[in-house]
N, C-alpha and C positions, 0 to 999 in steps of 0.2 A: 501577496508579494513579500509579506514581512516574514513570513513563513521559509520561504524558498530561500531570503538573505540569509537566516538563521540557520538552514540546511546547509550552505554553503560555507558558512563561518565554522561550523561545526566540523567538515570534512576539514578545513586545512586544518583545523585542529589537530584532529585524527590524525593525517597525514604525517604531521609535522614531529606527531607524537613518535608516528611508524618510522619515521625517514632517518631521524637525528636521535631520540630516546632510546635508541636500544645496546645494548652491550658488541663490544665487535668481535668481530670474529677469530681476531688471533690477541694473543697475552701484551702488553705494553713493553714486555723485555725482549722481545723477536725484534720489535720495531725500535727504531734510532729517539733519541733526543733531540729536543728543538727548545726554542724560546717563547715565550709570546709574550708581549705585553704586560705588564703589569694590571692596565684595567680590562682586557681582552680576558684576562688570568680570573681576576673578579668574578665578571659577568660569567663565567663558566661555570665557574665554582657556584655561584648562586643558582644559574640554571638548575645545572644536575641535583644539588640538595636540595631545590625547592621544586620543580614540576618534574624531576627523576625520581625525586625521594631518597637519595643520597645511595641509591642502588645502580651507579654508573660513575664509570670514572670520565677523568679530564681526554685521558687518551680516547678514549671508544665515543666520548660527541665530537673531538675533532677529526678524528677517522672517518666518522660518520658524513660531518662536513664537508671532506675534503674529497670523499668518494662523490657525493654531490655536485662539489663544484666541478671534477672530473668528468662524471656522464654528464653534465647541463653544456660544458663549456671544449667537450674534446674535440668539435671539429674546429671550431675555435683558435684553440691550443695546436694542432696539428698544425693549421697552416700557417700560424704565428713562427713555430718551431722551423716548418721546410721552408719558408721565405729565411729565416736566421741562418738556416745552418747551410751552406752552401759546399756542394760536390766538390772533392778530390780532386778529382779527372774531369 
């Protein structure tokens, strides 16, 4: 049993490594500026040079995040959106 917890502790690992750790796929100057936090800004910057290895920037794990919370949360988001936005005609 203690085996199979281990197996599984070990994939979100993995996953989490594949999901959020990787470089994005377009340059940080295509895409607009934002703000974040102060200690949001921190904890990133710690992430990426500590379990990135200082080989990812601040843009490409937010990117990364936000394409996540998008596929987790689009149907979500959609019907949040059509309930809001209400027809012309």
């Amino acid at each position: 049993m203690k085996l199979k917890k281990r197996r599984i502790e070990k994939n979100r690992l993995v996953n989490y490594e594949r999901m959020f750790l990787k470089n994005a796929e377009i340059t940080a100057r295509i895409g607009k500026a934002v703000y974040l936090r102060r200690e949001h800004h921190e904890k990133i910057r710690k992430i990426i040079q500590v379990i990135g290895c200082n080989e990812l920037t601040i843009f490409s794990y937010v990117d990364n995040v936000l394409h996540n919370h998008f596929d987790t949360y689009k149907d979500e988001i959609q019907e949040l959106y059509d309930k809001h936005n209400k027809a012309i005609f």
